[in-house]
N, C-alpha and C positions, 0 to 999 in steps of 0.2 A: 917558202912561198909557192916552189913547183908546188908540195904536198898539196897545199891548199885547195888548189887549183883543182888538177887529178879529182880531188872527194866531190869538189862541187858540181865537175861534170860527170859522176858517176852518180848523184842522187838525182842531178836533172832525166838521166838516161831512164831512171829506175821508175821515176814518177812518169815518165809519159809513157811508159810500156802497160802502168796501170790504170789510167786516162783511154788508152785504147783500147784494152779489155774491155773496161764498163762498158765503151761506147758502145760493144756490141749484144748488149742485152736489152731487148725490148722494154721500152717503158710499159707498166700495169693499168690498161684499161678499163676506165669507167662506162659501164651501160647504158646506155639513158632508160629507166619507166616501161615496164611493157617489152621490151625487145625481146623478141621471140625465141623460146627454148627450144634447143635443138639444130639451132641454125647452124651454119658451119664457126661460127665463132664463140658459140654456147653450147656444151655437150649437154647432153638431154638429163635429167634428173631420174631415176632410177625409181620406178613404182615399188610400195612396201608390199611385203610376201601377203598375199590373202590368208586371214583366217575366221576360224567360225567361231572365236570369242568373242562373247558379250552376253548380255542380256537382250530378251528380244519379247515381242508380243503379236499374236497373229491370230488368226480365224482359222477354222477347217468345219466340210460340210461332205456326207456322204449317207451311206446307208449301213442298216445293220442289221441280220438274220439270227433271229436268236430261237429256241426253245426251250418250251415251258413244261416241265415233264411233272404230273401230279400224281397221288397214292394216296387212296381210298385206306381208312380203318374204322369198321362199324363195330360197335361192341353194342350187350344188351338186346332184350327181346324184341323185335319187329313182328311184330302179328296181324292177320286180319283173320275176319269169320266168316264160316261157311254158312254160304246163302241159306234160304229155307227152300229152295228146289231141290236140296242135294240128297238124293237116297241111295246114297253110298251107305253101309252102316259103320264101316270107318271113319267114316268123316260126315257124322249128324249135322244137323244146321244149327249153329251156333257154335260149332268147334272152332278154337283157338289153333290156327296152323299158323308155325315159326316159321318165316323166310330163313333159307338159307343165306348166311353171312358173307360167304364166296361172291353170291349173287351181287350184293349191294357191293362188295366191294369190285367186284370188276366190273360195272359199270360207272363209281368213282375213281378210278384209276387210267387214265390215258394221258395225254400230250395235243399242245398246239404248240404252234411255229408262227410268234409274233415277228412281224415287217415293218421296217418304217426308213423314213429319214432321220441323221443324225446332224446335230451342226450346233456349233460353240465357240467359245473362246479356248484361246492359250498362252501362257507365259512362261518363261523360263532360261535359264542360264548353262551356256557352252562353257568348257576350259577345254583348250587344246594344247596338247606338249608335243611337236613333232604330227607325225601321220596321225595320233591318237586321240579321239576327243571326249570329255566325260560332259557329262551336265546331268542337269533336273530341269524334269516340265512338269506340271500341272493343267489342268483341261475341265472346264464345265462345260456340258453340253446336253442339250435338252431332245431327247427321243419320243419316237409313238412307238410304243413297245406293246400295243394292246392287243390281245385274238381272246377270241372264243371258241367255246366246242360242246354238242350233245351227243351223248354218247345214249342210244339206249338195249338192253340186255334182258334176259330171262329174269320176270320175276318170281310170284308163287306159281305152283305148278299147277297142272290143270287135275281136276277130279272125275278120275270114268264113275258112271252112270250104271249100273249092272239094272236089268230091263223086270221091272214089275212084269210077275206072270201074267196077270189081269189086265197088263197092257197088250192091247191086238199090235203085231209086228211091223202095221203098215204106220200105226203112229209113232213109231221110236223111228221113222228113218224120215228123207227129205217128201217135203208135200204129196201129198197122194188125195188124187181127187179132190182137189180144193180144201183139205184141210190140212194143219199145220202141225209138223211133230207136236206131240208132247214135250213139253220142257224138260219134265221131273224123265225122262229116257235118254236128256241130252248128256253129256260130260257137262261139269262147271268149268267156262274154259281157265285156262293160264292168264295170267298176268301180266306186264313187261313194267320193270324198273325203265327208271330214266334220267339222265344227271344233266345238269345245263351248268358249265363252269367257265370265267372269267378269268384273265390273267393280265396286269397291266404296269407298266414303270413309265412314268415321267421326265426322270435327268439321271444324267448319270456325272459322278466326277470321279476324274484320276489322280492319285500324286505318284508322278516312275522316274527314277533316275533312267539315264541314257548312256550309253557306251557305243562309240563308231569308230571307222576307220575315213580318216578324210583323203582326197586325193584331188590337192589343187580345190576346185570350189564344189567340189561333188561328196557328199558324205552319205555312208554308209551304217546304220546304226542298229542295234536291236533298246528294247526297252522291256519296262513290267516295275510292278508294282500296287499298289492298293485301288482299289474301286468299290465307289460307294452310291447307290442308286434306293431309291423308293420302289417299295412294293406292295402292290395292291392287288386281292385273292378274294373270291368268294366263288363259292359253289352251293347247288340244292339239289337236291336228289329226291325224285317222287315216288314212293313207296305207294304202286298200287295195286288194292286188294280187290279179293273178289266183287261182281256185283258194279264198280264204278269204271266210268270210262275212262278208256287209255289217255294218260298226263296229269290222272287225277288223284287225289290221294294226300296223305297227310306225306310231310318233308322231314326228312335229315340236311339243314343247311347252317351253313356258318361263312362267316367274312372276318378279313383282319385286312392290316395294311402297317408299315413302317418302315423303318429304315434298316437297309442290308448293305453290309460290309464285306467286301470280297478279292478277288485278287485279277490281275489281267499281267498277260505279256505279247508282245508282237514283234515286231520289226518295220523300216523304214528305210525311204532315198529319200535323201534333202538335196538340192542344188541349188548355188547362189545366182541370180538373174545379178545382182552387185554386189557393191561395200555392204550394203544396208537390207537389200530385199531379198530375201530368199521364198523358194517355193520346196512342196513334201508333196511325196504321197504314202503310206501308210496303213500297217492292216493290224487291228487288236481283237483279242480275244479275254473274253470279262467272262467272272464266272461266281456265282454264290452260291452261299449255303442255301441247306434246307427251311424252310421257312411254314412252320406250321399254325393250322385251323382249328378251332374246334370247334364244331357242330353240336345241335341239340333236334332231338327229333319231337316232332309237334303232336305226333300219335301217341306217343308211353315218355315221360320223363323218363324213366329207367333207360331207356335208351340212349345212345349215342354214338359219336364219332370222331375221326380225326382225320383231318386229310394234311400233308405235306406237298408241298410246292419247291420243287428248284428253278432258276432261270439262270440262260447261259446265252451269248450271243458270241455272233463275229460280226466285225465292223470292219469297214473299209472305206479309206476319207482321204479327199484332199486336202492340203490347206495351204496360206501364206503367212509369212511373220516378217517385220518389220525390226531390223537388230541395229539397237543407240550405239 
């Protein structure tokens, strides 16, 4: 009977030493709706790290400087004839005198430096692993890419006059006493070629992968890849001969136009304004082939020509994009 006793007040002892424990652990508090994060009774939730993955869509609008660099090749005879003043006995009247090809060609040969504004769309997808971010964008965007230029140069040459004996010496030089050189004592003068050429593009599109360094919402990137843009050429060159006035004359001209395929690369700052809006700025350089003309001259079928066209620009853009 003691036994008994002793266990039952050693289990009474044991259970209220663990009744008193519990008692000292706070009961689990329910919130009510709405109660504010951060307060002293709510630790604050912890914002997710920023990155620049996603897919996104945005606009960019800027300027671009480009140059149109062209090369003249004239093949085939270019002639004209010698007046009937000319008494040269070299060069009778009705002699076939060849232009030099040099001629025509270096007054077909120069450059302009088309200007304009640039501004488009863009889309394209981030992946970022760490500091490091890869993506692809693509971009259409619609330029004024258009200049002109006249060039004009030496054409045929001019033919000296050797002075008829039976002419008196006052009529081979300027007026004397009211009356007027002789023509047939003058030189037949020279000539000047002249070329008036066009160069123009409409849109341009990219497709460039991207590689950057991110740090926090600020990223650093370069880019390049394909660029593909319309081109449109045409040039006329006026071949003129003795006898007609200067810009006048039969032409070496020709025109094309299509599409060119080419390459760009650049670089760029991106910064995120948030989650969702970021802002760039941005510099590319777009660059094609050669893109050639043929010409046909209106004086001699037998004649002709080729002219070659490059265009090259820098561009430099802002823009924003919008990332889902």
């Amino acid at each position: 009977m003691k036994r008994l006793l002793l266990a039952s007040v050693g289990l009474l002892a044991l259970t209220g030493a663990e009744i008193a424990a519990a008692g000292d652990v706070p009961p689990a508090v329910i919130y009510p709706a709405g109660y504010p994060v951060g307060s002293p009774l709510v630790p604050p939730i912890a914002e997710p790290r920023f990155t620049f993955t996603g897919f996104y869509v945005g606009g960019t609008v800027g300027g671009a400087a480009g140059s149109s660099k062209y090369r003249e090749t004239p093949s085939g005879p270019f002639v004209t004839t010698v007046p009937p003043t000319s008494t040269n006995p070299n060069y009778p009247p009705g002699t076939l005198v060849p232009a030099q090809l040099s001629n025509i060609a270096s007054v077909g040969t120069s450059s302009t430096a088309p200007r304009g504004v640039i501004g488009g769309a863009e889309a394209g997808y981030n992946w970022q692993i760490g500091h490091f971010v890869g993506g692809f964008e693509t971009d259409f965007s619609g330029w004024d890419m258009s200049s002109s230029a006249g060039v004009e140069g030496v054409g045929y040459p001019s033919i000296p006059q050797p002075q008829p004996p039976v002419q008196p010496i006052a009529d081979c030089k300027t007026k004397v006493s009211g009356k007027p050189p002789n023509e047939k004592c003058l030189p037949v003068p020279g000539t000047a070629f002249t070329s008036t050429t066009s160069a123009s593009s409409n849109w341009l599109f990219t497709a460039r992968p991207r590689l950057g360094f991110a740090n926090g919402n600020q990223l650093l990137y370069v880019t390049g890849g394909l660029a593909v843009s319309d081109m449109n050429f045409a040039q006329s060159i006026v071949i003129t001969g003795y006898g007609q006035r200067p810009g006048t004359g039969p032409t070496l001209a020709g025109a094309s136009s299509g599409i060119q395929v080419g390459w760009t690369a650049g670089f760029g700052i991106e910064y995120a304004l948030s989650w969702n809006w970021l802002i760039k700025a941005e510099y590319l350089y777009v660059s094609f082939p050669n893109q050639s003309t043929s010409q046909v001259f209106s004086g001699a079928p037998a004649a002709s020509g080729t002219v070659t066209d490059k265009l090259s620009a820098s561009i430099a853009r802002a823009g924003f994009d919008y990332r889902f």
